[in-house]
C-alpha positions in Angstrom: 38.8 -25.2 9.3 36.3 -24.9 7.0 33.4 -26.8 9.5 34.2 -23.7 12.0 34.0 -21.0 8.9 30.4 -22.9 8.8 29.6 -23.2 12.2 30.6 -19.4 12.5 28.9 -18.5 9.8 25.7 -20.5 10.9 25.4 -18.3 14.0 25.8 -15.1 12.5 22.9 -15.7 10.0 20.6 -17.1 12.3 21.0 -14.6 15.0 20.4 -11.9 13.0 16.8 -13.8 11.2 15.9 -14.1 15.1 16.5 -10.2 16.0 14.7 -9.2 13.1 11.2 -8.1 13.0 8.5 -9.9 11.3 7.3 -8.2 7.7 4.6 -6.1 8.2 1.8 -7.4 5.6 0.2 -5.0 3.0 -3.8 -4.7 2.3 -4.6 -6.1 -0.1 -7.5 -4.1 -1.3 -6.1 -1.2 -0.4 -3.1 -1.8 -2.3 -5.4 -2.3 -5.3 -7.8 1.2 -4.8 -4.9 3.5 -3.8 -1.8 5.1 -4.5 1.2 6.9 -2.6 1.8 10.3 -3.2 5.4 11.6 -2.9 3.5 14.4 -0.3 2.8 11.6 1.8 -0.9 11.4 0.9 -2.8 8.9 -1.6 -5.3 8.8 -4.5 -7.6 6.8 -5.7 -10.4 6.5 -8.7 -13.9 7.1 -8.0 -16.1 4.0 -8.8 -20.0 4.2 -11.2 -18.0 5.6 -14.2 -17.3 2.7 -16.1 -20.5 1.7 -17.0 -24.5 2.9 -17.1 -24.1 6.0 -17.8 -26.8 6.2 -20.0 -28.9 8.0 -17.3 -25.9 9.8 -15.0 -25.8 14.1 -15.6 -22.7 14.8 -17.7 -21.6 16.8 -14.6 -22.2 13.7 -12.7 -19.8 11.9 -15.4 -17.6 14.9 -15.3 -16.8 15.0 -11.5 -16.6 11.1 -11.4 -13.9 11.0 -13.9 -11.7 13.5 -11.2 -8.9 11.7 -9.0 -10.2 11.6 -5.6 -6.9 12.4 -2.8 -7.3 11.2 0.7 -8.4 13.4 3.5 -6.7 14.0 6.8 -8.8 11.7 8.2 -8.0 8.8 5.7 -4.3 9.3 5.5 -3.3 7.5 8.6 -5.0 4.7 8.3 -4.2 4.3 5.1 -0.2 4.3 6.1 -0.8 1.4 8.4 -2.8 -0.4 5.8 0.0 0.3 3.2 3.0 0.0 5.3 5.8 0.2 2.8 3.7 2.7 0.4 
């Protein structure tokens, strides 16, 4: 009785681990630069604002401190990079 519940059991898991379809794997430095957006698009931070900006225009500092959003371009590739984003 209870080597057929196994045996029955057995089957059922492994049949359904063999019909499934692999995991797709995330970038991984994607996943670190960019975020999902509930709109279906993503943002990221704009890079040269951390440090030496001794010699950068304030405007420079200004508009390098701004979120920068994917383009229409970007956005697909970006959703097969981060799959499950």
């Amino acid at each position: 009785m209870f080597l057929s519940h196994l045996v029955t059991t057995a089957k059922q898991f492994s049949t359904s681990a063999i019909t499934s379809f692999p995991k797709l794997k995330t970038h991984s430095g994607t996943k670190k630069r960019w975020r999902a957006l509930s709109n279906g698009k993503f943002k990221r931070a704009h890079a040269a604002h951390a440090h030496l900006n001794v010699t950068k225009r304030p405007g420079r500092k200004n508009a390098l401190c701004q979120t920068a959003y994917s383009s229409g371009a970007q956005t697909p590739t970006l959703k097969k990079l981060m799959p499950y984003a």
